[in-house]
N, CA, C and O of each residue as an XYZ file, in Angstrom:
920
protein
N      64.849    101.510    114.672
C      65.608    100.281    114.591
C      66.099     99.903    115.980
O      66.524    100.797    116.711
N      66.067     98.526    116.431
C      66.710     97.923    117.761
C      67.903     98.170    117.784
O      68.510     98.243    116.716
N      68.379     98.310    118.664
C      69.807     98.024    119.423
C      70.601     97.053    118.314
O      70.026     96.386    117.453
N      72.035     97.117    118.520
C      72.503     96.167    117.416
C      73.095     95.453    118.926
O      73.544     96.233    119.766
N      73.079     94.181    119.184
C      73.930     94.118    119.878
C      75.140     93.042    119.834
O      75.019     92.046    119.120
N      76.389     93.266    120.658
C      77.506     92.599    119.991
C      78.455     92.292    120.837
O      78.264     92.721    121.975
N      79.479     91.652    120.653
C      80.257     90.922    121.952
C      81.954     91.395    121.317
O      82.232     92.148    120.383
N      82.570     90.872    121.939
C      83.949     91.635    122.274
C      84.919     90.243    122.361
O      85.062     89.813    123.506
N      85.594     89.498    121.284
C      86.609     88.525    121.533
C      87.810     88.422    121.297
O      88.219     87.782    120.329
N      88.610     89.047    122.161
C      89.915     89.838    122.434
C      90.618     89.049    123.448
O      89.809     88.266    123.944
N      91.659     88.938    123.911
C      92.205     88.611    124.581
C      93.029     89.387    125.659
O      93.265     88.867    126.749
N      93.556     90.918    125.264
C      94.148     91.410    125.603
C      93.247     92.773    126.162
O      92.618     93.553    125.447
N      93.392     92.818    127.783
C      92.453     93.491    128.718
C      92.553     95.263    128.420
O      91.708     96.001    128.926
N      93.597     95.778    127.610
C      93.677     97.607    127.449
C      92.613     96.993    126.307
O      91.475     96.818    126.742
N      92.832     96.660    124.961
C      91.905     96.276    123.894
C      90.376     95.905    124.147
O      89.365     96.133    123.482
N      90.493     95.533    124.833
C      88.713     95.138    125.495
C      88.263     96.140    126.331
O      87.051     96.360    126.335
N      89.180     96.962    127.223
C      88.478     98.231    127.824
C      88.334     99.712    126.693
O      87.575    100.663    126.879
N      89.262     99.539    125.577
C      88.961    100.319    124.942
C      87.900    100.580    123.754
O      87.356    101.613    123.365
N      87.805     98.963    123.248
C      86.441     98.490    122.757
C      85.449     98.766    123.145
O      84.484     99.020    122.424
N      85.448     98.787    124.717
C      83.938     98.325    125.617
C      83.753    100.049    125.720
O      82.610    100.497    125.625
N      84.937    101.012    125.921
C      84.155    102.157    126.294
C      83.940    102.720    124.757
O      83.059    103.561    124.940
N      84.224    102.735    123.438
C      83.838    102.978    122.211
C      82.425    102.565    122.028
O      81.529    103.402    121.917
N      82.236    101.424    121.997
C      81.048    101.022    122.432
C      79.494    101.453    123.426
O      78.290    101.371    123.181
N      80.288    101.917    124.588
C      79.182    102.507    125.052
C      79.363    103.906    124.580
O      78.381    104.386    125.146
N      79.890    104.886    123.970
C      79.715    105.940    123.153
C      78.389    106.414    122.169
O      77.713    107.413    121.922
N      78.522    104.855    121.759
C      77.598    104.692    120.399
C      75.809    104.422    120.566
O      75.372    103.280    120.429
N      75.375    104.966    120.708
C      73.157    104.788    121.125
C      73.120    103.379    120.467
O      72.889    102.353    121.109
N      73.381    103.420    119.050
C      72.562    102.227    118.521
C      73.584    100.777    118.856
O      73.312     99.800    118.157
N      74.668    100.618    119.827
C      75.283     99.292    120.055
C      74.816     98.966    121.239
O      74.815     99.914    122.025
N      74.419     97.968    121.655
C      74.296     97.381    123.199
C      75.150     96.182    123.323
O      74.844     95.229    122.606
N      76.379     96.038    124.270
C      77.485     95.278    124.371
C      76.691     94.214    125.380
O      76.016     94.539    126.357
N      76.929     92.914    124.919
C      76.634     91.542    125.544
C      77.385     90.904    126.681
O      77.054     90.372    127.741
N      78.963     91.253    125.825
C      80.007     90.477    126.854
C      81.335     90.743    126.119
O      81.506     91.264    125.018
N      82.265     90.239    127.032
C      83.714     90.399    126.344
C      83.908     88.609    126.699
O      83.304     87.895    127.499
N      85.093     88.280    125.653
C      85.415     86.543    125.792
C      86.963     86.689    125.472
O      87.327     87.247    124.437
N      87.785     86.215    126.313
C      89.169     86.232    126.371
C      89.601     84.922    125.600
O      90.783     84.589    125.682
N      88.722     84.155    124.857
C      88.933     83.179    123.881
C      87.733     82.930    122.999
O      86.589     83.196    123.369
N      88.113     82.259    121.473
C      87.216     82.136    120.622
C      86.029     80.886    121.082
O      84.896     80.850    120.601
N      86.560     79.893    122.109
C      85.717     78.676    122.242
C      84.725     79.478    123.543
O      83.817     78.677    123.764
N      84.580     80.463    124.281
C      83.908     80.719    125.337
C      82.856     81.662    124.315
O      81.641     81.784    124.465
N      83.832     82.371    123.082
C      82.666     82.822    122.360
C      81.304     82.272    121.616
O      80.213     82.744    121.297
N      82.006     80.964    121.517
C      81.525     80.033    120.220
C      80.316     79.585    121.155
O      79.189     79.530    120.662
N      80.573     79.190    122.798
C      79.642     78.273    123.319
C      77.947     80.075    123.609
O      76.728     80.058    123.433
N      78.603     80.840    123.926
C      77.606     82.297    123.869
C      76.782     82.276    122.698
O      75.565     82.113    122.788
N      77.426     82.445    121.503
C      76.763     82.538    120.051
C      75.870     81.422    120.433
O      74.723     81.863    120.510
N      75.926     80.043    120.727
C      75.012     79.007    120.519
C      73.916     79.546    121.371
O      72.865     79.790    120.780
N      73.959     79.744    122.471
C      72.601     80.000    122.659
C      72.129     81.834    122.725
O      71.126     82.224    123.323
N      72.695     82.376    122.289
C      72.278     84.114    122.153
C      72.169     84.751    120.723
O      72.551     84.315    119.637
N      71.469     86.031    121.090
C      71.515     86.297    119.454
C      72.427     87.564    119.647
O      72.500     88.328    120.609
N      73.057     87.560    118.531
C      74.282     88.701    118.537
C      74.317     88.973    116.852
O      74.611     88.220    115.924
N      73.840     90.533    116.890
C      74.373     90.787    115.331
C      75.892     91.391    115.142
O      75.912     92.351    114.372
N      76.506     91.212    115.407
C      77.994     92.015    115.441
C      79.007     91.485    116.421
O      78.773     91.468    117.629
N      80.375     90.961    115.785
C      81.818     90.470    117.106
C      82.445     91.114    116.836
O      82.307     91.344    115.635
N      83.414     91.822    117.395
C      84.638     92.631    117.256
C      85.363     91.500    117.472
O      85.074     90.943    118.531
N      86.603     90.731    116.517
C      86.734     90.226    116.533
C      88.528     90.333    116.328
O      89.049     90.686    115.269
N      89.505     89.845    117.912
C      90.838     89.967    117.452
C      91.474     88.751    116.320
O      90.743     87.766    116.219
N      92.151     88.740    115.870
C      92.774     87.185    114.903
C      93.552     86.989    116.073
O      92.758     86.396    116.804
N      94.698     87.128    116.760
C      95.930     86.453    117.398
C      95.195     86.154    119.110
O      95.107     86.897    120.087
N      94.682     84.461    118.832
C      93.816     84.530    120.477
C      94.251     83.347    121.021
O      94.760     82.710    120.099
N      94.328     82.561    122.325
C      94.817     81.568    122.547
C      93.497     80.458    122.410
O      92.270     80.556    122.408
N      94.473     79.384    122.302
C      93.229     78.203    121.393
C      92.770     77.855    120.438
O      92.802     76.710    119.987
N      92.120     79.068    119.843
C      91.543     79.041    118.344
C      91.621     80.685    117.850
O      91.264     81.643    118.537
N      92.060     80.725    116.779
C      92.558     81.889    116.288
C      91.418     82.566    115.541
O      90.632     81.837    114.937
N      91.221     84.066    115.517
C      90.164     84.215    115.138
C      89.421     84.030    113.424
O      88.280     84.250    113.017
N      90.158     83.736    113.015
C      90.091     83.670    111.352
C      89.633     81.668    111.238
O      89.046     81.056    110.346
N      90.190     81.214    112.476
C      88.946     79.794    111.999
C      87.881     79.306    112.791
O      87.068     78.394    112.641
N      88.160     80.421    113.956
C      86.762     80.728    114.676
C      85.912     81.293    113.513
O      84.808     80.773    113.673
N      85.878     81.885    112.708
C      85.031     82.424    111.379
C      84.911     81.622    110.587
O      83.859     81.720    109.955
N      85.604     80.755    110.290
C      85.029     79.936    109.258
C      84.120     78.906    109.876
O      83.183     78.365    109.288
N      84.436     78.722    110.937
C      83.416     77.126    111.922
C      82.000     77.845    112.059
O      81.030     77.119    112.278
N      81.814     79.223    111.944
C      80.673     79.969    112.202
C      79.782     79.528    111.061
O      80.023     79.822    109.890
N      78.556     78.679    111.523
C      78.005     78.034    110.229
C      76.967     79.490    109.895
O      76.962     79.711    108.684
N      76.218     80.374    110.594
C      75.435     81.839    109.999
C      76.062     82.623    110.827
O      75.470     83.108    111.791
N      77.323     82.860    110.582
C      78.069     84.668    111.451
C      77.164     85.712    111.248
O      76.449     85.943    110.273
N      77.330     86.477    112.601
C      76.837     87.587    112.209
C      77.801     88.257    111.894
O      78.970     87.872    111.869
N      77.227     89.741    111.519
C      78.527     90.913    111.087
C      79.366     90.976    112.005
O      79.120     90.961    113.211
N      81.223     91.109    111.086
C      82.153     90.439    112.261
C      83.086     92.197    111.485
O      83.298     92.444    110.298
N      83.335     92.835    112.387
C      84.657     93.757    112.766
C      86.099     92.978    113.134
O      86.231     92.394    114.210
N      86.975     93.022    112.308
C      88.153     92.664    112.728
C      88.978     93.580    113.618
O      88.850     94.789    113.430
N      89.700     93.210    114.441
C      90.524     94.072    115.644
C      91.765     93.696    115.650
O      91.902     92.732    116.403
N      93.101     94.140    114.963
C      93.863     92.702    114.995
C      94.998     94.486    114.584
O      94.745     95.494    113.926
N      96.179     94.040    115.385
C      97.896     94.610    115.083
C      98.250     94.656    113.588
O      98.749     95.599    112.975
N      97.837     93.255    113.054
C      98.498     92.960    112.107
C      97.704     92.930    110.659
O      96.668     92.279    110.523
N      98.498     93.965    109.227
C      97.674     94.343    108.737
C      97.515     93.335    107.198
O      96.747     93.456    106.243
N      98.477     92.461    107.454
C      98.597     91.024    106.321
C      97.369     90.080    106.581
O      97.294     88.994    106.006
N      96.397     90.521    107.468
C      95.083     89.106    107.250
C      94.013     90.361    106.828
O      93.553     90.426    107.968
N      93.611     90.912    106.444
C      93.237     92.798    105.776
C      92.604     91.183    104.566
O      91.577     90.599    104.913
N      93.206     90.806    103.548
C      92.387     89.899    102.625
C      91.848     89.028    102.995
O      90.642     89.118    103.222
N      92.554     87.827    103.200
C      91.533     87.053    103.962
C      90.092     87.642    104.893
O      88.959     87.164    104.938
N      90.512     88.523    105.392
C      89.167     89.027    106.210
C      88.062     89.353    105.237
O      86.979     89.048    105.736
N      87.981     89.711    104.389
C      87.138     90.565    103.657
C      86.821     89.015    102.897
O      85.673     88.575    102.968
N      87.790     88.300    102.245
C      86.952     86.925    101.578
C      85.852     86.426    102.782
O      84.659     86.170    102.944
N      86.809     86.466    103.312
C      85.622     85.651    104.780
C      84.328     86.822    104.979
O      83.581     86.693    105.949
N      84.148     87.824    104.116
C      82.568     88.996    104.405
C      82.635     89.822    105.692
O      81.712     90.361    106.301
N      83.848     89.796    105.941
C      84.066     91.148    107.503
C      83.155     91.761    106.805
O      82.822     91.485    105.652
N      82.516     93.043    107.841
C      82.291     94.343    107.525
C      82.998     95.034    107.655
O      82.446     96.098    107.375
N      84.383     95.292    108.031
C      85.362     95.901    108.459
C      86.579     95.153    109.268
O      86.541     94.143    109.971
N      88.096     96.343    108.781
C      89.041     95.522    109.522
C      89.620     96.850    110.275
O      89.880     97.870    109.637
N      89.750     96.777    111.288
C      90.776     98.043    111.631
C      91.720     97.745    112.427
O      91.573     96.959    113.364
N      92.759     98.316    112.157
C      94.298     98.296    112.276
C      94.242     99.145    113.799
O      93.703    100.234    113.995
N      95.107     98.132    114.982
C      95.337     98.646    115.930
C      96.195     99.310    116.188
O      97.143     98.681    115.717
N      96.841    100.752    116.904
C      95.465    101.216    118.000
C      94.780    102.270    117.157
O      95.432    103.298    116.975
N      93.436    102.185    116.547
C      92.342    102.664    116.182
C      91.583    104.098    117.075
O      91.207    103.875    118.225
N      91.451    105.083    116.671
C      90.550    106.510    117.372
C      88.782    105.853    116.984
O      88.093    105.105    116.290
N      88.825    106.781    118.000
C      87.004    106.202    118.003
C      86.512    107.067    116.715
O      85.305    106.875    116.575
N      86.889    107.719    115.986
C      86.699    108.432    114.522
C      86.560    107.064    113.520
O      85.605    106.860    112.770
N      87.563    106.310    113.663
C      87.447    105.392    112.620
C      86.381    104.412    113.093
O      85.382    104.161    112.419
N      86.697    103.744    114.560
C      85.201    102.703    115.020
C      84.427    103.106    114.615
O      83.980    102.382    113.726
N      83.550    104.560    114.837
C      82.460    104.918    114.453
C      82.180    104.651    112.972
O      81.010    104.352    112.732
N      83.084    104.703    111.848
C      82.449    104.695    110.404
C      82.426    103.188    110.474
O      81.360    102.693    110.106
N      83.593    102.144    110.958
C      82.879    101.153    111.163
C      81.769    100.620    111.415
O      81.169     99.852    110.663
N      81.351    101.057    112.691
C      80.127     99.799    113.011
C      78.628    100.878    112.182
O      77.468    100.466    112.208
N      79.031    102.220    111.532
C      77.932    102.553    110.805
C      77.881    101.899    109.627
O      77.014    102.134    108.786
N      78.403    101.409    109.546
C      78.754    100.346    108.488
C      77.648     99.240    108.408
O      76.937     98.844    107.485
N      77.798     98.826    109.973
C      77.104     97.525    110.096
C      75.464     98.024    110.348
O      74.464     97.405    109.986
N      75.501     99.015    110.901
C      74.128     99.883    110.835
C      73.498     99.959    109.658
O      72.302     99.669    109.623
N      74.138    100.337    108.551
C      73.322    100.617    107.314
C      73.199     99.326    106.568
O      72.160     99.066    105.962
N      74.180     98.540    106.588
C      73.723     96.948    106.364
C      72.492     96.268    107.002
O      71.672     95.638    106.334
N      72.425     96.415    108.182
C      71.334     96.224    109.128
C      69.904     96.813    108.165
O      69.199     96.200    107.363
N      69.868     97.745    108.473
C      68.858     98.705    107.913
C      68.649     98.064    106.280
O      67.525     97.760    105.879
N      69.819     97.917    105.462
C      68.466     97.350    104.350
C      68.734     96.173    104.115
O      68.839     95.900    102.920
N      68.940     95.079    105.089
C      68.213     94.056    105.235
C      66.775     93.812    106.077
O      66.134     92.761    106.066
N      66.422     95.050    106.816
C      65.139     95.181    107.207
C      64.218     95.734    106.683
O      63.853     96.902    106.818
N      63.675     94.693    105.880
C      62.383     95.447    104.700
C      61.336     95.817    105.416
O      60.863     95.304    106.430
N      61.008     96.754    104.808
C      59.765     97.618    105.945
C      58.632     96.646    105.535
O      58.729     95.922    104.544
N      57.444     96.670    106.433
C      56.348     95.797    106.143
C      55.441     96.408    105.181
O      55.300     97.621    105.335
N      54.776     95.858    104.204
C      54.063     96.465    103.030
C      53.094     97.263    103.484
O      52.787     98.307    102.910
N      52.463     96.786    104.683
C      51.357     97.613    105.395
C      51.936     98.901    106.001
O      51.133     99.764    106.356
N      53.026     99.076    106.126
C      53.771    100.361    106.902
C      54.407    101.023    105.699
O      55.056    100.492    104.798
N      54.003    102.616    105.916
C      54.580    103.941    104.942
C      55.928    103.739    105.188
O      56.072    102.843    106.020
N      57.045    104.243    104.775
C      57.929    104.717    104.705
C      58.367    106.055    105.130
O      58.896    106.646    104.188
N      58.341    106.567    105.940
C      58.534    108.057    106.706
C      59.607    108.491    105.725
O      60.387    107.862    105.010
N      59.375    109.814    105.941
C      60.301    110.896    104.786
C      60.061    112.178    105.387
O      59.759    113.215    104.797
N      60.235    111.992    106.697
C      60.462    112.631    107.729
C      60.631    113.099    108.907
O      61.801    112.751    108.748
N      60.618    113.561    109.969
C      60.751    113.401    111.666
C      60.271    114.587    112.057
O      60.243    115.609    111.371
N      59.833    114.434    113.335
C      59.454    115.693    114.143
C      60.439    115.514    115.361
O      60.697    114.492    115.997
N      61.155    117.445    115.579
C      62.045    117.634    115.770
C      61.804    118.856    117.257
O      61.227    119.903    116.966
N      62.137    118.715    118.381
C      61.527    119.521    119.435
C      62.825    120.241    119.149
O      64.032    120.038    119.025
N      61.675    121.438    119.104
C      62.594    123.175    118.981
C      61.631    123.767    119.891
O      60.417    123.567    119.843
N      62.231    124.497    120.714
C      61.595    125.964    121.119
C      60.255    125.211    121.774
O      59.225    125.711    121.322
N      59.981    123.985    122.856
C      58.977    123.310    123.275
C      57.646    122.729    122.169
O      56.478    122.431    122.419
N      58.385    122.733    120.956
C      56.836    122.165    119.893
C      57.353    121.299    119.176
O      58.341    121.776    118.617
N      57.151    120.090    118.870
C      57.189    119.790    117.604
C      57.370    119.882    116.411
O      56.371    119.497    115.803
N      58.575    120.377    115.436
C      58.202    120.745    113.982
C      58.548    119.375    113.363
O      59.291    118.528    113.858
N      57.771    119.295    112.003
C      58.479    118.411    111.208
C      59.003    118.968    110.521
O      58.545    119.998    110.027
N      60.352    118.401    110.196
C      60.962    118.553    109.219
C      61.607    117.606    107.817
O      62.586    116.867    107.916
N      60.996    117.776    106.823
C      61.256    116.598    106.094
C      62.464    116.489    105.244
O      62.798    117.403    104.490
N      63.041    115.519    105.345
C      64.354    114.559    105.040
C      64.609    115.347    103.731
O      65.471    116.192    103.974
N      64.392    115.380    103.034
C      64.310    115.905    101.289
C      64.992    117.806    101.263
O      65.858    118.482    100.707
N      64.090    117.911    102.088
C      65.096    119.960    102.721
C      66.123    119.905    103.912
O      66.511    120.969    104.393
N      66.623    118.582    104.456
C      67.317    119.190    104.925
C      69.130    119.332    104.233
O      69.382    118.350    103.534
N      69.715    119.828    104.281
C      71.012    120.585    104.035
C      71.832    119.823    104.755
O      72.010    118.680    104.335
N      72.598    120.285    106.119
C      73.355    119.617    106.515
C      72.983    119.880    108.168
O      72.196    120.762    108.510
N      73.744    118.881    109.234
C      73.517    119.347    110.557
C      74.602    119.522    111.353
O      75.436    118.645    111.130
N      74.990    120.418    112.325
C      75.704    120.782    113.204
C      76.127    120.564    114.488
O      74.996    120.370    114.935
N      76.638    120.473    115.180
C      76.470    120.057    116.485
C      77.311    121.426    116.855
O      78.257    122.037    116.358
N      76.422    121.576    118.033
C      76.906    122.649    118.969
C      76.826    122.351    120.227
O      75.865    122.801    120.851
N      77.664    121.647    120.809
C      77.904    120.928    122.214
C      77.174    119.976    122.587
O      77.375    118.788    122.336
N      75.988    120.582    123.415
C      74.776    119.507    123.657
C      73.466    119.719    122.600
O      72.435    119.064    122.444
N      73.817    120.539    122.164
C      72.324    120.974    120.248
C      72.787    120.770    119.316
O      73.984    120.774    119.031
N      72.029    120.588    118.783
C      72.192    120.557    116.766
C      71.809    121.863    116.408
O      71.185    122.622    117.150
N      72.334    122.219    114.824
C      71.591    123.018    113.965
C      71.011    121.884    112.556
O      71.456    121.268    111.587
N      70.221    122.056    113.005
C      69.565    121.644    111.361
C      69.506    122.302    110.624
O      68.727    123.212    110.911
N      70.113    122.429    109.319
C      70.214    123.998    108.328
C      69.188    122.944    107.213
O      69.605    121.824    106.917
N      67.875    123.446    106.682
C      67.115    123.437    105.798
C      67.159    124.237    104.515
O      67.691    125.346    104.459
N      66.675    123.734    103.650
C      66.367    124.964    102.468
C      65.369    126.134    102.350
O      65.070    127.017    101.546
N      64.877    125.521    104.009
C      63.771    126.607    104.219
C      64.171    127.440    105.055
O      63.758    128.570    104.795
N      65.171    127.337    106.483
C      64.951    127.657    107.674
C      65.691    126.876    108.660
O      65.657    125.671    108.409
N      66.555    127.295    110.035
C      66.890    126.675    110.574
C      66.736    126.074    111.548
O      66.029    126.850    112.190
N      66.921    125.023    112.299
C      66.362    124.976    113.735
C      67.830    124.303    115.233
O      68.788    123.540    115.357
N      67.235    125.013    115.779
C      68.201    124.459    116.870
C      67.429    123.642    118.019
O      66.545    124.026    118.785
N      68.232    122.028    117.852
C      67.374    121.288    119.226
C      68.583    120.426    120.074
O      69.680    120.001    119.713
N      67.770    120.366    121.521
C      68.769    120.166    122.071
C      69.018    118.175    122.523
O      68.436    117.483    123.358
N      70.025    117.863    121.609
C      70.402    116.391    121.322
C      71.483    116.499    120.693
O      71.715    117.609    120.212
N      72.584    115.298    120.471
C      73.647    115.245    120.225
C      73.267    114.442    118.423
O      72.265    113.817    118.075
N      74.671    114.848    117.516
C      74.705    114.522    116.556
C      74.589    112.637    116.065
O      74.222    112.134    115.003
N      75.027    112.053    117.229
C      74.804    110.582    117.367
C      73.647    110.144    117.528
O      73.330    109.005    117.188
N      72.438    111.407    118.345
C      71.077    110.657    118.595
C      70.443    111.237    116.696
O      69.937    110.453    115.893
N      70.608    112.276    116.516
C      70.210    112.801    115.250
C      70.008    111.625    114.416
O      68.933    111.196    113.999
N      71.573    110.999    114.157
C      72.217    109.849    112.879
C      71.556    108.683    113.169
O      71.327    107.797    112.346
N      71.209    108.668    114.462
C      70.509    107.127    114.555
C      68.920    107.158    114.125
O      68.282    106.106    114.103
N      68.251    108.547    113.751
C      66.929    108.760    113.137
C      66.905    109.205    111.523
O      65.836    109.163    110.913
N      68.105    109.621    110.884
C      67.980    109.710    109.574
C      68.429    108.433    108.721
O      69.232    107.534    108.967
N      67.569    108.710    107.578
C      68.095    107.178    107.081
C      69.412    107.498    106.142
O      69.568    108.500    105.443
N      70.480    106.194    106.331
C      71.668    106.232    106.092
C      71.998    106.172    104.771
O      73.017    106.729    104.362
N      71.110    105.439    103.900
C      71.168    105.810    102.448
C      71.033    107.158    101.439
O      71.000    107.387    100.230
N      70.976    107.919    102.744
C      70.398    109.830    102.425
C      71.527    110.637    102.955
O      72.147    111.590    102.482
N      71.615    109.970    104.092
C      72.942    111.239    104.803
C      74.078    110.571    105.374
O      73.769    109.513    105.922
N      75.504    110.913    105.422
C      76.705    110.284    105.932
C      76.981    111.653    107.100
O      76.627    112.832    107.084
N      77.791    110.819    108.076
C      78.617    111.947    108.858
C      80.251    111.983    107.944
O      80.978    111.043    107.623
N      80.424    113.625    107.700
C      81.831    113.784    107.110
C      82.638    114.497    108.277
O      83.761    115.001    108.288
N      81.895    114.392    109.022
C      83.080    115.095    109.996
C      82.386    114.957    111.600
O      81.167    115.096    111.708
N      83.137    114.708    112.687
C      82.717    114.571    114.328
C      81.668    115.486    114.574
O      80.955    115.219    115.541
N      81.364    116.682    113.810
C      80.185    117.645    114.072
C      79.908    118.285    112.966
O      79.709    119.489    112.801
N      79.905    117.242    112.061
C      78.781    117.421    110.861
C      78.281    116.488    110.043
O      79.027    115.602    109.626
N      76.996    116.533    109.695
C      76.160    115.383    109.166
C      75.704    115.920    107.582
O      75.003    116.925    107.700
N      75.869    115.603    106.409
C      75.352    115.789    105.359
C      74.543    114.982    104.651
O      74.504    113.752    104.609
N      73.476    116.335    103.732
C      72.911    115.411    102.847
C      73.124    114.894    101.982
O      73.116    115.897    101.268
N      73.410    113.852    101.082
C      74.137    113.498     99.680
C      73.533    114.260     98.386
O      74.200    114.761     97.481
N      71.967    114.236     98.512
C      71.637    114.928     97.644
C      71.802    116.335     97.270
O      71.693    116.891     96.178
N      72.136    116.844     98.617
C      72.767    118.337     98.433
C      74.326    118.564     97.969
O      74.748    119.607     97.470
N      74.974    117.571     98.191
C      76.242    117.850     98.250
C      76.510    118.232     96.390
O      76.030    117.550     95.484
N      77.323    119.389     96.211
C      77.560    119.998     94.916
C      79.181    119.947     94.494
O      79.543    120.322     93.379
N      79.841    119.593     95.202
C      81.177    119.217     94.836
C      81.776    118.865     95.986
O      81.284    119.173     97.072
N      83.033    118.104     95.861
C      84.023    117.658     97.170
C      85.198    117.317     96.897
O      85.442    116.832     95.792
N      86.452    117.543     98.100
C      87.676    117.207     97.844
C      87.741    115.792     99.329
O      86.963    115.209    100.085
N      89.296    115.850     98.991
C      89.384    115.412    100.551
C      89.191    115.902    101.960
O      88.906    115.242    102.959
N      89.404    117.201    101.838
C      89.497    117.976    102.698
C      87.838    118.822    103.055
O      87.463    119.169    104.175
N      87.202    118.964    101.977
C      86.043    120.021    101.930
C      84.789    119.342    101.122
O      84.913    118.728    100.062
N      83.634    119.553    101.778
C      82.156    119.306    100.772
C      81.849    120.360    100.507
O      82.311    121.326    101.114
N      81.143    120.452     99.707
C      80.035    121.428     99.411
C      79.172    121.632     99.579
O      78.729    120.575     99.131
N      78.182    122.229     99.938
C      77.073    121.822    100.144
C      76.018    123.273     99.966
O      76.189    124.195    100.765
N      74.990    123.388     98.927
C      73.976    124.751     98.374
C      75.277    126.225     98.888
O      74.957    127.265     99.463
N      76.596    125.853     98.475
C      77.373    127.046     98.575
C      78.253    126.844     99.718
O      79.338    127.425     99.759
N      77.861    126.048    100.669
C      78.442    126.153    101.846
C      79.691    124.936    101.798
O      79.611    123.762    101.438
N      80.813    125.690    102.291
C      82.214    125.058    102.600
C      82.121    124.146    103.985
O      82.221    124.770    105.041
N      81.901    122.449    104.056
C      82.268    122.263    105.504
C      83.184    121.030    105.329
O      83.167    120.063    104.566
N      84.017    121.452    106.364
C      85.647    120.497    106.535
C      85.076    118.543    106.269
O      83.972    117.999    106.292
N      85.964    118.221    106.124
C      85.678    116.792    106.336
C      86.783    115.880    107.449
O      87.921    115.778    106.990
N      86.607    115.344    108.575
C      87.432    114.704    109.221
C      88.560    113.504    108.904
O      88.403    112.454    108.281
N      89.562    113.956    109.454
C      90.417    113.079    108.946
C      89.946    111.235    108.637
O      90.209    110.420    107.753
N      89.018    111.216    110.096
C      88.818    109.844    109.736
C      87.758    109.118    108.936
O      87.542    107.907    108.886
N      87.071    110.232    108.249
C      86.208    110.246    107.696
C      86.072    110.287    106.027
O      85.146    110.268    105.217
N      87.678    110.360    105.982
C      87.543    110.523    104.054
C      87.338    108.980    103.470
O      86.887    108.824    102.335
N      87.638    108.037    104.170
C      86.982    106.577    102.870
C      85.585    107.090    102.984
O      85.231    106.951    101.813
N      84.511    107.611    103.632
C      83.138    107.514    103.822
C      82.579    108.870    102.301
O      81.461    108.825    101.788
N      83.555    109.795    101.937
C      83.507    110.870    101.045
C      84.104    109.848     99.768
O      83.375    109.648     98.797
N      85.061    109.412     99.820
C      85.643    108.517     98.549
C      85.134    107.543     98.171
O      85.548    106.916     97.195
N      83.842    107.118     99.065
C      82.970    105.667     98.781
C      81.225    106.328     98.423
O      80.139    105.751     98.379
N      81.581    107.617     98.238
C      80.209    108.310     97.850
C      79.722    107.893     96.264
O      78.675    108.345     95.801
């Protein structure tokens, strides 16, 4: 899948540097621009393509909630806003998300995966193209595949993963963010900053703990709507 890419219309310069470096955190976002008003945004959108605005409500000029409605095809819009009384309105208006400032990059992240997996199945695969139901994974200088259906859950161990299978494990060296941007999202969620599960494996859960073929792994604080929306 391409780059999602997306713009930044904030007004307030800590909020836009903290946006912009969340942002470059993330593989699958590529940031366009930041706009210190909704009308410098409005004239960008006309001629660019942007799937995603982080979008503050309290901006000078035009406020962001009728900057959204003048949007005759918005793309997916993140709300960024102090204040947690426009939380309804946002969601009538089809946000993909609202988050309450000041926000940890724990919560951005389930956000804009948000807009990722929306993305993804509005992109119907072409009839002439298979459907992969699986990846090849460099371990130990080779290639293995490993297919989507055995795997269990994955790990991160600094700069490697563990991939734990029902067969066997493997250790490769990539971060849990490049992993998530190759499995498909209707199969596996991240429940925690360094762990990735499968749904189909999962055998019971609290707030605190999954399950998974026996195995106990924590779930992150910012991560329990993503376990409660299972």
């Amino acid at each position: 899948m391409s780059d999602i890419k997306c713009i930044i219309v904030e007004d307030e310069p800590l909020a836009v540097k903290v946006l912009s470096d969340y942002i470059l955190q993330v593989p699958f976002l590529e940031l366009q621009g930041a706009f210190k008003d909704a009308i410098l945004a409005t004239d960008f959108l006309r001629d660019n393509d942007t799937g995603l605005i982080f979008l503050d409500i309290h901006l000078p000029k035009l406020k962001g909630m009728a900057f959204l409605k003048m949007l005759t095809h918005p793309p997916q819009v993140i709300i960024t806003t102090a204040y947690h009384q426009y939380a309804v309105e946002g969601f009538n208006l089809n946000v993909t998300d609202y988050l309450l400032k000041p926000f940890e990059f724990e919560r951005f992240l389930i956000a804009v995966t948000k807009v990722k997996t929306a993305q993804s199945e509005t992109q119907k695969p072409n009839e002439s193209e298979e459907i992969k139901d699986y990846l090849f994974l460099n371990v130990q200088k080779k290639k293995v595949k490993i297919l989507f259906s055995e795997i269990v859950y994955i790990e991160s161990q600094r700069e490697y993963i563990k991939i734990v299978t029902t067969k066997n494990e493997y250790i490769s060296k990539m971060s849990t963010h490049e992993i998530e941007a190759l499995l498909p999202a209707n199969l596996f969620k991240r429940i925690h900053r360094s762990f990735i599960v499968s749904i189909s494996k999962i055998e019971s859960y609290t707030a605190e703990i999954v399950e998974v073929n026996g195995i106990s792994i924590p779930v992150g604080r910012g991560y329990r709507d993503i376990i409660e929306n299972l």
